[in-house]
Backbone as CSV, one residue per row, in Angstrom:
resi,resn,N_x,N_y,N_z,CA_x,CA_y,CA_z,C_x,C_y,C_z
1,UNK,135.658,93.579,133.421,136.426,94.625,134.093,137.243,95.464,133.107
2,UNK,138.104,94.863,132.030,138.489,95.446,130.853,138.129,95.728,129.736
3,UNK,136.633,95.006,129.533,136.493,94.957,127.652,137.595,94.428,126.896
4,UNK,138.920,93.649,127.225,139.217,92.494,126.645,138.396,91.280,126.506
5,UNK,138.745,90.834,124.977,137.921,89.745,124.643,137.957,88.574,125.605
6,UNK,137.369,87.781,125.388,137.405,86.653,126.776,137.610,85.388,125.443
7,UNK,136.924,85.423,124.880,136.753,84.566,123.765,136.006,84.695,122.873
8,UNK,136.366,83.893,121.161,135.591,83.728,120.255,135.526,82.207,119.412
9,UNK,134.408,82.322,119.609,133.811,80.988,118.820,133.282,80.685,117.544
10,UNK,133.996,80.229,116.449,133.144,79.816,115.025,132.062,78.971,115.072
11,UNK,130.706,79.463,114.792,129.655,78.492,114.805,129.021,77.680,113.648
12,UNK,128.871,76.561,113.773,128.821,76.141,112.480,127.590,75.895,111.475
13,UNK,126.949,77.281,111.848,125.304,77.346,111.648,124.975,78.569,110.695
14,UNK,123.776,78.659,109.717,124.056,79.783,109.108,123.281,81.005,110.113
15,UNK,123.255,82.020,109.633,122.904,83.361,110.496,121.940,82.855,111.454
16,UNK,121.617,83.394,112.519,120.710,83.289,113.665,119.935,84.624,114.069
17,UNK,119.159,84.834,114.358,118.400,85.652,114.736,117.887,85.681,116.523
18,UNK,118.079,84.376,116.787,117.669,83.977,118.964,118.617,84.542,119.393
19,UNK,118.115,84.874,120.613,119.033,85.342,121.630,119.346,84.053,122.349
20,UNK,120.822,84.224,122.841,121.062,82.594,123.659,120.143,82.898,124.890
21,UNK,120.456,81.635,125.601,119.911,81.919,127.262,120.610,81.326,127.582
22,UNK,120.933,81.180,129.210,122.552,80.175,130.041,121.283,79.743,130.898
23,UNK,121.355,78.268,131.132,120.436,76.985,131.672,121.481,76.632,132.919
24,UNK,121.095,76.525,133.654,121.758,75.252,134.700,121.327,74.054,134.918
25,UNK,122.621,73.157,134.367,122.372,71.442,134.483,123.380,71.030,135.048
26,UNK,123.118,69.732,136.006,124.184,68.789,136.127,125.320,69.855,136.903
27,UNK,124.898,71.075,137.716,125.722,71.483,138.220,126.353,72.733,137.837
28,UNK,126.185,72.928,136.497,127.250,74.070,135.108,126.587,74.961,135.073
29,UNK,126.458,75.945,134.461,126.066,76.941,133.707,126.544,76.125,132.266
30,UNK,125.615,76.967,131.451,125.359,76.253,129.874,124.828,77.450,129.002
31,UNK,125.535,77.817,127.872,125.091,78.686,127.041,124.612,78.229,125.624
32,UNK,123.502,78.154,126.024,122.596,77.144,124.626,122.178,78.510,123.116
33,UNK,121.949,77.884,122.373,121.937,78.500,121.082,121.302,77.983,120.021
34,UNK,119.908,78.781,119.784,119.271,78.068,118.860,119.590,78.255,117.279
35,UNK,119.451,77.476,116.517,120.407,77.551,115.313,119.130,76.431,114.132
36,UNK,119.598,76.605,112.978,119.218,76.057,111.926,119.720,74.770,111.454
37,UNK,120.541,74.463,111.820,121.375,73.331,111.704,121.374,72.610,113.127
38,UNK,121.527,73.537,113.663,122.484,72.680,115.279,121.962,73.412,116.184
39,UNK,121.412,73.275,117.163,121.298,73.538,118.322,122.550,73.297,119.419
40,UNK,123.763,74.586,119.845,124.511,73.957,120.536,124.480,74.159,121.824
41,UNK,125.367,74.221,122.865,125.730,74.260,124.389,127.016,74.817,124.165
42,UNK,127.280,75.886,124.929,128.509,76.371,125.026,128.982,76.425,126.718
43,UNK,130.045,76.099,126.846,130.676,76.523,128.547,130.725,78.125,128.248
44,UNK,130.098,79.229,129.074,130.107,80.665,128.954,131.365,80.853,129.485
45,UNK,132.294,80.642,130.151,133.367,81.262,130.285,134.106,81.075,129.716
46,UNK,133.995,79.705,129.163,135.609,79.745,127.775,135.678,79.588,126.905
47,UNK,134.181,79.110,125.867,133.524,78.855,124.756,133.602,77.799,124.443
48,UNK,134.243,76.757,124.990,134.067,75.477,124.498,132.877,74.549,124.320
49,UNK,132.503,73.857,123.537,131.053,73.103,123.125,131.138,72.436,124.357
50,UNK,129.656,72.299,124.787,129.626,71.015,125.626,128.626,70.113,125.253
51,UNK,127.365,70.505,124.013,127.227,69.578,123.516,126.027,69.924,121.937
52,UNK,125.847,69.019,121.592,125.089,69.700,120.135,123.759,68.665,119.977
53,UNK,122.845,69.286,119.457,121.945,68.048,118.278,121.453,69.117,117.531
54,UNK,120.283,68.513,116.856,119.892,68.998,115.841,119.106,69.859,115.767
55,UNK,119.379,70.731,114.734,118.470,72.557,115.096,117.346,72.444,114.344
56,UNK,116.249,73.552,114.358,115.394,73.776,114.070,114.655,73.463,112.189
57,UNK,115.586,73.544,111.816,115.269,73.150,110.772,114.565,74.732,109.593
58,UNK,114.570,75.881,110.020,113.965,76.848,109.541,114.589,78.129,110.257
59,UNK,114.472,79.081,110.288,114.771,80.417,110.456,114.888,80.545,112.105
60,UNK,115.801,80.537,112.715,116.357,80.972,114.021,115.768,81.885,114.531
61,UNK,114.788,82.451,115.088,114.359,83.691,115.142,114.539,83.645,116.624
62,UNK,113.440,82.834,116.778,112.545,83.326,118.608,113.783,82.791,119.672
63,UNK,113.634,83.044,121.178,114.560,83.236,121.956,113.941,81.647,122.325
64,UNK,114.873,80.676,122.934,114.777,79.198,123.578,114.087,79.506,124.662
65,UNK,113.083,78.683,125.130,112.731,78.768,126.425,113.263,77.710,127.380
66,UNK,113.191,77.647,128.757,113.772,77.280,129.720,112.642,76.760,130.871
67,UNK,112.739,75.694,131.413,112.137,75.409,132.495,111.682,73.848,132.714
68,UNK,111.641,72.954,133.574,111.082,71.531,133.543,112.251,71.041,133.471
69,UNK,113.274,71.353,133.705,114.463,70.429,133.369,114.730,70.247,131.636
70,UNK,113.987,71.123,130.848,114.616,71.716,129.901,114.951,73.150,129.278
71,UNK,115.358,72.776,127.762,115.586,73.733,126.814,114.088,73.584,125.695
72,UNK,113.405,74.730,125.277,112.672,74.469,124.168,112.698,75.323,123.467
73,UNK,113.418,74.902,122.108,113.470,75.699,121.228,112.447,75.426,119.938
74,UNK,111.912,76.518,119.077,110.871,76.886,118.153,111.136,77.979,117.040
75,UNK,110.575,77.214,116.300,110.746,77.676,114.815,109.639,77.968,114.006
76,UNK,109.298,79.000,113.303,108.136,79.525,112.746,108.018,78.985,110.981
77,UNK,109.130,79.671,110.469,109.316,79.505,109.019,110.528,79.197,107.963
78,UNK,110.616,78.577,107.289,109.648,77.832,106.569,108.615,76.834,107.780
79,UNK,109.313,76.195,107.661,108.834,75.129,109.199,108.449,75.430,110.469
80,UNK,107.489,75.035,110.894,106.933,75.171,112.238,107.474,74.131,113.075
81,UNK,108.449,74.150,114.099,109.268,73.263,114.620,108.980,73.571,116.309
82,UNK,109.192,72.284,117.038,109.232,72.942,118.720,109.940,71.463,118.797
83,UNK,111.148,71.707,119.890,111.859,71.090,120.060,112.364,70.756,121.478
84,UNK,111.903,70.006,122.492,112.388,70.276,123.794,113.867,69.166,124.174
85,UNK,114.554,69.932,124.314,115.907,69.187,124.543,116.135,69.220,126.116
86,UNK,116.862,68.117,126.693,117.510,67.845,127.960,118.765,68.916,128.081
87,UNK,119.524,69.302,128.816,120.514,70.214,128.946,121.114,69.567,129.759
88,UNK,122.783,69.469,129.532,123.771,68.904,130.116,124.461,67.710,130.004
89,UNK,124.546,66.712,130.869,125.363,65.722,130.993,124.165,64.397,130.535
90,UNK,123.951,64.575,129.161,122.548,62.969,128.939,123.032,62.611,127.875
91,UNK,122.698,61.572,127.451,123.569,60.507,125.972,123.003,61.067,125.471
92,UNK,123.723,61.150,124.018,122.592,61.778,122.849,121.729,60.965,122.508
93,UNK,121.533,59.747,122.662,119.665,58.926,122.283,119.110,59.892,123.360
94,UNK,119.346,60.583,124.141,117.825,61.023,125.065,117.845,62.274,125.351
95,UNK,119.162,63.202,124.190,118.797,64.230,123.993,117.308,65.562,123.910
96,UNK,116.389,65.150,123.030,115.434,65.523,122.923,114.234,64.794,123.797
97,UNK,113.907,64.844,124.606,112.805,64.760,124.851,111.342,64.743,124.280
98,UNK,110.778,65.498,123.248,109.733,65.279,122.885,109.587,66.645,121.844
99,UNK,108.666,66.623,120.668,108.950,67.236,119.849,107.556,67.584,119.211
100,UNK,106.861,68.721,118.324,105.440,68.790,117.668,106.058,69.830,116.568
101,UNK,105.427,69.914,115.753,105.376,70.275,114.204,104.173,71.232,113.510
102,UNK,103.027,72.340,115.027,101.863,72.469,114.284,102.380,74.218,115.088
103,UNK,101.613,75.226,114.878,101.058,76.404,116.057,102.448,77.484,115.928
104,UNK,103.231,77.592,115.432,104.216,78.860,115.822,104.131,79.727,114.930
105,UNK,104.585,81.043,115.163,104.513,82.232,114.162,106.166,81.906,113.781
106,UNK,105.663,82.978,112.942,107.086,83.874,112.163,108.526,84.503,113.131
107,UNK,108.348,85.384,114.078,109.186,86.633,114.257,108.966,85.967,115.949
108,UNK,107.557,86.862,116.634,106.917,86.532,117.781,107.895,85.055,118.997
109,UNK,108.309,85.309,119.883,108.573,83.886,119.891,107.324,83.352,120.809
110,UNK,107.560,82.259,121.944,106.728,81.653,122.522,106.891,82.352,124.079
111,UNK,106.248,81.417,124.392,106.074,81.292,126.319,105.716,80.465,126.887
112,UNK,107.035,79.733,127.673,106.823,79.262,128.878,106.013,79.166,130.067
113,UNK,105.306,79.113,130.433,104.440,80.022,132.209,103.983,78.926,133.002
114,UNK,104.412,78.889,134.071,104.405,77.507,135.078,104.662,76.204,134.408
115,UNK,103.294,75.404,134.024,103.477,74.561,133.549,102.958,74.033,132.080
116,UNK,102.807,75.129,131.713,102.376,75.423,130.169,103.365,75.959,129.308
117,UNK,103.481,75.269,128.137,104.154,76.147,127.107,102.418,76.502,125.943
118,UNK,102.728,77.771,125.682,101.659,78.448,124.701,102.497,78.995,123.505
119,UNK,101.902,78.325,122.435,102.568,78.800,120.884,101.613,79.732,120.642
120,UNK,102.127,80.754,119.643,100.974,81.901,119.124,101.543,81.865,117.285
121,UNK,100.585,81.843,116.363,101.347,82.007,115.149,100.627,83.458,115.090
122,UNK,100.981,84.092,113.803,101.074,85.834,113.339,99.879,86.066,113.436
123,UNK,98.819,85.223,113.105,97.633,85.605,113.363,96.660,85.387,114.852
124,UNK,97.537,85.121,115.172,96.745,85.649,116.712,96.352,83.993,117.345
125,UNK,95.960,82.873,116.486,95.959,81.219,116.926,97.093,80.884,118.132
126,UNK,96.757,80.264,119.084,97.025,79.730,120.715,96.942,78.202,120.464
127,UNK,97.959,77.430,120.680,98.287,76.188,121.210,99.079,76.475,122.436
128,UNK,97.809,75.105,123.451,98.732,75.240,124.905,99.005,73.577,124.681
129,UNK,100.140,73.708,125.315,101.434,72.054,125.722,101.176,71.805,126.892
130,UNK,101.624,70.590,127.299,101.834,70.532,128.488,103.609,70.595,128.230
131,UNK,104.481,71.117,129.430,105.772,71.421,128.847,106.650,70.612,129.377
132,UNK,106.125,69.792,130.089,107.221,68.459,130.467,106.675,67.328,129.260
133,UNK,105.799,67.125,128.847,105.441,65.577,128.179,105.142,66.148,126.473
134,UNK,104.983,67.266,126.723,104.804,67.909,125.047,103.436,67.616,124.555
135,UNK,102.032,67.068,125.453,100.979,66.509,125.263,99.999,68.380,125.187
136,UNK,99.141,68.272,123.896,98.425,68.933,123.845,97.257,69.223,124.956
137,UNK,96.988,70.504,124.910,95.813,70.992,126.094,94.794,71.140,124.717
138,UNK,95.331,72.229,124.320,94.182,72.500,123.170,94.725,73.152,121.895
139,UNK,94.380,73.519,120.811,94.875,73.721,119.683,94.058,74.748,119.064
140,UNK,94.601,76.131,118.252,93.581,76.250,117.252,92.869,77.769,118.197
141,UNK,93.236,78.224,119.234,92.606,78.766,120.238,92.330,80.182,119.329
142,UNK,91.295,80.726,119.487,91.529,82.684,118.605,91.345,83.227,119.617
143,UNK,92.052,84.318,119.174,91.990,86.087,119.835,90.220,86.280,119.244
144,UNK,89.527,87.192,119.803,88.190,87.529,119.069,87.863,87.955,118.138
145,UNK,88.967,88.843,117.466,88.759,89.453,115.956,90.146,89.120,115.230
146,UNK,90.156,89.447,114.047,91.457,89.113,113.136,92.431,90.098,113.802
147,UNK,93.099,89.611,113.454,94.827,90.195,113.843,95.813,89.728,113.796
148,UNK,97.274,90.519,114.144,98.528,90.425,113.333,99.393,90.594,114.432
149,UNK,100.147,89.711,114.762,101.346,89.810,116.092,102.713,89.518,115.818
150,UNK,103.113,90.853,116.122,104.720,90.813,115.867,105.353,90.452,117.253
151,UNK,104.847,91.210,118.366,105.404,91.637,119.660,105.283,90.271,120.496
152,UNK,106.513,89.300,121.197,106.308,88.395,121.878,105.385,88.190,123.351
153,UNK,104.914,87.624,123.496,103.417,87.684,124.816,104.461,87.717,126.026
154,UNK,103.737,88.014,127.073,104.641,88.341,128.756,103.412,87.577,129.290
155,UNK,103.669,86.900,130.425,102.217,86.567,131.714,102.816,86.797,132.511
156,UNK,101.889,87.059,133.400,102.040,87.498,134.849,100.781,87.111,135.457
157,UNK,100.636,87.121,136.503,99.188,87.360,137.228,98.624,86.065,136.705
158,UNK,99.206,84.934,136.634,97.851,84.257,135.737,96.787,84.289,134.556
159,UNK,97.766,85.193,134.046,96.858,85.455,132.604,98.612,85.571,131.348
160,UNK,98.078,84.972,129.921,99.225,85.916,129.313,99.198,86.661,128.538
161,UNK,99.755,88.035,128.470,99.348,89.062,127.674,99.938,88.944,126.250
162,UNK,98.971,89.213,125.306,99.237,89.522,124.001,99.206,90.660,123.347
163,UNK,100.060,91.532,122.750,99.905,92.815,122.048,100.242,92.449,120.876
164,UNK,98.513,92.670,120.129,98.931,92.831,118.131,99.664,94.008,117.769
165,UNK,99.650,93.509,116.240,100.214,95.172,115.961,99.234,96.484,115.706
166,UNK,97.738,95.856,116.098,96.954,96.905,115.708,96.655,97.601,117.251
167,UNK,97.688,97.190,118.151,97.569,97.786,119.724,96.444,97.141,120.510
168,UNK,96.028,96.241,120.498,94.922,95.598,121.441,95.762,94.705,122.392
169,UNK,95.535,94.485,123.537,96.071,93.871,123.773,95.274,92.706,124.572
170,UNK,95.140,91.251,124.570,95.095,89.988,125.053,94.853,89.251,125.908
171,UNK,94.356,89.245,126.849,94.714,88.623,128.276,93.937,87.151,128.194
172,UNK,94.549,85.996,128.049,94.906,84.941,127.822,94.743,84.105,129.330
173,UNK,93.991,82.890,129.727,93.496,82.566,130.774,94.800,81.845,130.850
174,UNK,95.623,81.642,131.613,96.605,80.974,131.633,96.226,79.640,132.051
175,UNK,96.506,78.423,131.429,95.869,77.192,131.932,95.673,76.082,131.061
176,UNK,95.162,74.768,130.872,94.560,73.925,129.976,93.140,74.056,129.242
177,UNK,92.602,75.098,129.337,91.731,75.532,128.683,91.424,77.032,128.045
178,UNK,91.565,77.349,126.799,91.650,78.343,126.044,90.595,79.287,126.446
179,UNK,91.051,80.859,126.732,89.924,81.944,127.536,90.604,82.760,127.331
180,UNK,89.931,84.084,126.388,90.241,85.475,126.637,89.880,86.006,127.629
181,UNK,89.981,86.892,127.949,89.473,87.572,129.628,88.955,88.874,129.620
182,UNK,89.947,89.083,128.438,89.435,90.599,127.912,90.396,91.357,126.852
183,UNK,89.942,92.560,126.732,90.763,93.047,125.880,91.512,94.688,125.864
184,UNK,92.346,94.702,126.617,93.053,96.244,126.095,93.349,96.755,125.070
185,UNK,93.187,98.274,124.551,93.263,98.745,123.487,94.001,100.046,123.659
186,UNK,95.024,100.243,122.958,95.684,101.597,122.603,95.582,102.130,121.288
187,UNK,95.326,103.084,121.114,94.743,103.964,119.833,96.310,103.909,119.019
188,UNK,97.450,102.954,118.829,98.448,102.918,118.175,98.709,101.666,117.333
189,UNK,99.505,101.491,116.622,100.168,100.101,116.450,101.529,100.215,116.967
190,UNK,101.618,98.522,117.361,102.271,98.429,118.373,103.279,97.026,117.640
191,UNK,104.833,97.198,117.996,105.259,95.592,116.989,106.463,95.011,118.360
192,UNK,106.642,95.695,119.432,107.294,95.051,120.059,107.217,95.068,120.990
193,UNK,107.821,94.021,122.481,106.758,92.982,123.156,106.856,94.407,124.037
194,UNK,106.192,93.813,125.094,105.837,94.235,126.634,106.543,94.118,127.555
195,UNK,106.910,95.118,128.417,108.075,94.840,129.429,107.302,95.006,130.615
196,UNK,107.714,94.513,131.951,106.693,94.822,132.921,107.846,94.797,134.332
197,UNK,107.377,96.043,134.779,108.281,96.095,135.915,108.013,96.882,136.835
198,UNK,107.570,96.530,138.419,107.263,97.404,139.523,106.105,97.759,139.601
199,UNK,104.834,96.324,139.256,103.752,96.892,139.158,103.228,97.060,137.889
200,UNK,104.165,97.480,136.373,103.570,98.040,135.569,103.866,97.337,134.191
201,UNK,103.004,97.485,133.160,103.175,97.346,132.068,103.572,98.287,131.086
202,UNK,105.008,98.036,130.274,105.091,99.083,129.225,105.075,98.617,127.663
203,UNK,104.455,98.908,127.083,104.477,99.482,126.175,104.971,100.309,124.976
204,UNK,105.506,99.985,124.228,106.456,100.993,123.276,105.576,100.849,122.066
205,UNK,104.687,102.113,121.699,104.086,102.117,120.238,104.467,102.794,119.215
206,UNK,103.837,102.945,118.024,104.597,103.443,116.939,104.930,104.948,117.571
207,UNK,104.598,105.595,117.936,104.756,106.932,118.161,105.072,107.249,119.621
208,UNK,104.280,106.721,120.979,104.631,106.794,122.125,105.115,105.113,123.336
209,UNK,105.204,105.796,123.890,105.944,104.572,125.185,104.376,105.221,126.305
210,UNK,103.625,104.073,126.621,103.030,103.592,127.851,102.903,102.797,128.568
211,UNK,102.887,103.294,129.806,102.837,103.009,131.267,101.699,102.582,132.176
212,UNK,101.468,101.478,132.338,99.785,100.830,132.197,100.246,100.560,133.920
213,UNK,99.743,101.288,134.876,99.506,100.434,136.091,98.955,101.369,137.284
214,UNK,98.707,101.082,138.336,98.222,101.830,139.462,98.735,103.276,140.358
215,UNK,98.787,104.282,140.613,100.020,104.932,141.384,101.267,104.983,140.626
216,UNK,101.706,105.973,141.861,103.105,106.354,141.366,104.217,105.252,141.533
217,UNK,105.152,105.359,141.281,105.977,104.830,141.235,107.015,104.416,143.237
């Protein structure tokens, strides 16, 4: 209501690059934070910790994902890290839940979608999870030709979309078994993700913004 500060918090992590996300556990709101050192929990209204373990181990980049009764956070480089933590009120022995070490990019982060988590590294390679038990579907999956992905994937519809940077874009069988479906192409390069809203897919390329969907608005 004012743009007075509400609060500030010293974190005890070096630079970060994730965006937080706020989880609900055990009743709270929870403002989690992926970090290099520490993975923490913050109370969002007054900044106080509510709880910590151990961070990624490599470059903070990609945003935590959410869902299953967790947090999963992922790390590209140096280290390829995925980390699914419990959120809220659990002893720290049973903090983490379950953990793998193979499949993430650089920059790109991941995706969540029903009951799949799907890693993508820079070159276009697909590992699907199962995202409650952390048990592999499949590993190793390709896009059809070489390519380079900056822009994080979106699903919808049962499929999840991928845009390289050479503007093609992905459609990904959503599921336990690895399937392209097809392939969209824009005559641009393209480095950041896909937004989709009211029907439509957008697009922001090096030079223009498109609008991928049926009718008017």
């Amino acid at each position: 209501a004012t743009g007075k500060q509400a609060w500030r918090m010293q974190r005890p992590v070096q630079v970060s690059w994730s965006t937080p996300v706020l989880v609900s556990a055990g009743g709270r709101t929870e403002l989690v934070t992926n970090g290099t050192e520490l993975v923490i929990a913050y109370d969002p209204a007054t900044g106080q910790e509510r709880w910590r373990t151990k961070g990624v181990e490599s470059n903070a980049i990609h945003t935590p994902l959410v869902g299953h009764g967790l947090v999963i956070v992922t790390a590209g480089y140096p280290a390829k890290k995925v980390i699914a933590i419990r959120p809220g009120d659990v002893p720290e022995d049973r903090r983490v839940a379950w953990e793998y070490s193979k499949g993430t990019g650089y920059v790109l982060s991941n995706i969540l979608y029903d009951d799949y988590l799907y890693l993508l590294t820079d070159n276009g390679m697909v590992t699907c999870l199962d995202a409650r038990s952390g048990k592999v579907m499949y590993e190793g999956g390709r896009v059809p030709v070489p390519a380079r992905f900056m822009a994080s994937p979106v699903a919808f519809g049962g499929v999840v979309a991928m845009t390289s940077e050479e503007g093609d874009t992905y459609l990904l069988k959503a599921g336990p078994a690895h399937q392209i479906l097809r392939t969209n192409t824009l005559d641009e390069a393209v480095y950041s993700s896909p937004a989709i809203s009211n029907g439509r897919i957008y697009i922001r390329g090096e030079r223009h913004l498109f609008a991928i969907g049926k009718g008017a608005l």
